[in-house]
C-alpha positions as a Markdown table, in Angstrom:
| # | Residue | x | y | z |
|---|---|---|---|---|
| 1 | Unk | -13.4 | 17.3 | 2.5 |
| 2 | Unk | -11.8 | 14.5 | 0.4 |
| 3 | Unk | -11.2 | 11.5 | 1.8 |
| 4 | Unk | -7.7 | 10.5 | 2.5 |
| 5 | Unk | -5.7 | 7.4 | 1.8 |
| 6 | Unk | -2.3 | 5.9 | 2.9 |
| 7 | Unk | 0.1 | 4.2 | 1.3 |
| 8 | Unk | 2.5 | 1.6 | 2.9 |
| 9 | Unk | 5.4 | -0.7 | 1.6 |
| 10 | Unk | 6.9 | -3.6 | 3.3 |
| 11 | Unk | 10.4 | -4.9 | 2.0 |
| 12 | Unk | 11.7 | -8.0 | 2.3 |
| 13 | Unk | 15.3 | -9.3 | 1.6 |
| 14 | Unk | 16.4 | -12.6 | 1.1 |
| 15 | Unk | 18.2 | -12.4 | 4.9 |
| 16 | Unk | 14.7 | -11.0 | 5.9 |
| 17 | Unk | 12.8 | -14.0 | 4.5 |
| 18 | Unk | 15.1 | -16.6 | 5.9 |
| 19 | Unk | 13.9 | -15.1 | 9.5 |
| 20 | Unk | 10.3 | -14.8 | 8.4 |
| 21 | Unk | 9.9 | -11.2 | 8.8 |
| 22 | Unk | 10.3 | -7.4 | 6.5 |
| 23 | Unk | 13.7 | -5.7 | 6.4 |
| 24 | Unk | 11.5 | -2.3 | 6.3 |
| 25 | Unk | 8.1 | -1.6 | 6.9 |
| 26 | Unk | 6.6 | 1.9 | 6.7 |
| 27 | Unk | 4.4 | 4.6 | 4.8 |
| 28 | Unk | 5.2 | 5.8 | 1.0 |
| 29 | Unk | 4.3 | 9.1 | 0.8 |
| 30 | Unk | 3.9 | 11.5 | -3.1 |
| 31 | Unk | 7.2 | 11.8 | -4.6 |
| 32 | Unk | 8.0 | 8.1 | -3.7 |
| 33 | Unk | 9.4 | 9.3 | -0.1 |
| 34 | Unk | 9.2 | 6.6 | 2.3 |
| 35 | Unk | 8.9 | 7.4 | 6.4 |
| 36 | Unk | 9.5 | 4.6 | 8.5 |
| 37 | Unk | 6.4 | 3.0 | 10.5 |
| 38 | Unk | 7.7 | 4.6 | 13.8 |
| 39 | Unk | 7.9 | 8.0 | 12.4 |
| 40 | Unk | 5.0 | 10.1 | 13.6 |
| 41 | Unk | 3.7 | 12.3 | 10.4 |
| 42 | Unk | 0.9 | 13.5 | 8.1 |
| 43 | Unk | 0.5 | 10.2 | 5.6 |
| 44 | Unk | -2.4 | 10.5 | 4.5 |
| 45 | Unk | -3.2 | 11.7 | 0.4 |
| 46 | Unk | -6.3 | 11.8 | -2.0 |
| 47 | Unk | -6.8 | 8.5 | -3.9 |
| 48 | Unk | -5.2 | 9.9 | -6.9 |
| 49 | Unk | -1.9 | 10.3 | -5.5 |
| 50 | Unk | -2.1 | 7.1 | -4.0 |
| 51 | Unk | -2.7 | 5.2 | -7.2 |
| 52 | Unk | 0.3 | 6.8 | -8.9 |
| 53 | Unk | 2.4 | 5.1 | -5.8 |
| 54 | Unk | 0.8 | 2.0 | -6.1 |
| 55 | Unk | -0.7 | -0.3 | -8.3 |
| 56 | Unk | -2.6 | -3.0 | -6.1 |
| 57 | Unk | -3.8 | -6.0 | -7.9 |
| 58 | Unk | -5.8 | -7.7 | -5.3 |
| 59 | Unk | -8.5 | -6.2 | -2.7 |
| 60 | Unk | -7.4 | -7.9 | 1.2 |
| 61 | Unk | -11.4 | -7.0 | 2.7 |
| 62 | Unk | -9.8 | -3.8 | 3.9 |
| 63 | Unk | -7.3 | -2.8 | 1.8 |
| 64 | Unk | -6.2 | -3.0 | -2.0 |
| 65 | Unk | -2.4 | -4.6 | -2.2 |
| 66 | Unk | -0.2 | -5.2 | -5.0 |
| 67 | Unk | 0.3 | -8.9 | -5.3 |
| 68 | Unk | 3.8 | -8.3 | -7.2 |
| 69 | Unk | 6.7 | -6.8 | -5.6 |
| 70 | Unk | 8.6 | -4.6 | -7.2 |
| 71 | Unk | 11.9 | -6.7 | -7.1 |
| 72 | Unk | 15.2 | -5.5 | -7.0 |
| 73 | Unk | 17.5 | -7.9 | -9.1 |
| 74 | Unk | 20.1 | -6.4 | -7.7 |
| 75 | Unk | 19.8 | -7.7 | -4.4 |
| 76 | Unk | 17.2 | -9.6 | -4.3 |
| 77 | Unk | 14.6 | -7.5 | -2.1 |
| 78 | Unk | 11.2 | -6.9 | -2.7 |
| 79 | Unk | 9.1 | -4.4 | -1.8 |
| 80 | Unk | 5.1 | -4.2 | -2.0 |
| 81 | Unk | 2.9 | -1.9 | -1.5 |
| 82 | Unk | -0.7 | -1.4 | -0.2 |
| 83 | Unk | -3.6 | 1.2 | -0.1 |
| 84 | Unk | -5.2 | 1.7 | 2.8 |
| 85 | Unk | -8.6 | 3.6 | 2.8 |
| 86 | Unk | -10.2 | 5.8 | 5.3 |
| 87 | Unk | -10.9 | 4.2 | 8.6 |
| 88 | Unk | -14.9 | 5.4 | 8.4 |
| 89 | Unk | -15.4 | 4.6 | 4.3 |
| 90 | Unk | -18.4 | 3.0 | 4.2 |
| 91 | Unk | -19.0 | 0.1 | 2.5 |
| 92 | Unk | -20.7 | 1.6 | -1.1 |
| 93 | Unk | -17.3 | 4.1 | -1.0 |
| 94 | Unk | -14.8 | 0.6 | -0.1 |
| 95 | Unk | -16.8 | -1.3 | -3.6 |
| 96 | Unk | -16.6 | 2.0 | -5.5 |
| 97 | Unk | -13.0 | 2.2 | -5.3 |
| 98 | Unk | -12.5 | -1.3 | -6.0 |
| 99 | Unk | -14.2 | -0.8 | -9.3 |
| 100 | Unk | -12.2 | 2.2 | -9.8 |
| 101 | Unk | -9.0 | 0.0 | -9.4 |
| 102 | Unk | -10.5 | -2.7 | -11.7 |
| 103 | Unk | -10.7 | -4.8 | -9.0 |
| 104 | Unk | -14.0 | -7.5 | -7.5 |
| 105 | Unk | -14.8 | -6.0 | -3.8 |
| 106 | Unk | -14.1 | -8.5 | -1.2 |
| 107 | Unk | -16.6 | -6.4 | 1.0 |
C-alpha cells in the first residue's frame, strides 16, 4: 500500500494579517480543490500528486512547506501551502523524500 500524503494551504489577507491570524485554512486536494479544515473527508494522495499541488522549499522537522506564497496581486492575499507526510513514516522514508524534493532533512 503506498503511503499517503496531504496537502494543506493557509491564506492570509491583508485584514487577516492585521489580526494575526489566516482568512482560510484547510486541505488542497488533486485538481487544486480546496475543503475547508472542518470538513470531514478522504485528503490523503500519493506523493506525486502532492508535489504537482505544492512546491515546498523548506523542510519544518515534520513537514515540507513552501516558503513563498502564492500572492494574489489582486487583493493582496497569500496562500501557502504544505506537505504533510504519513503520520508512521519513519525517519530513512521522512530524509528520502526530502532528497526527493531537493531539500536538507531537518530530521
Amino acid at each position: 500500500m503506498p503511503e499517503l500524503f496531504s496537502v494543506t494551504y493557509e491564506i492570509v489577507t491583508p485584514e487577516s494579517a492585521e489580526e494575526g491570524d489566516a482568512a482560510e485554512r484547510g486541505f488542497v486536494l488533486p485538481g487544486e480543490w480546496r475543503q475547508s479544515a472542518n470538513e470531514i473527508g478522504d485528503v490523503r494522495m500519493s506523493l506525486r500528486d502532492a508535489m504537482r499541488l505544492a512546491y515546498p522549499q523548506e523542510d519544518c522537522g515534520n513537514w515540507w512547506a513552501e516558503a513563498d506564497g502564492r500572492t494574489d496581486y489582486e487583493t493582496g492575499a497569500v496562500e501557502t501551502r504544505c506537505i504533510h507526510p504519513p503520520r508512521n513514516i519513519t525517519a530513512a522514508s521522512y530524509a528520502r523524500v526530502s532528497r526527493l524534493l531537493g531539500l536538507p532533512s531537518r530530521r
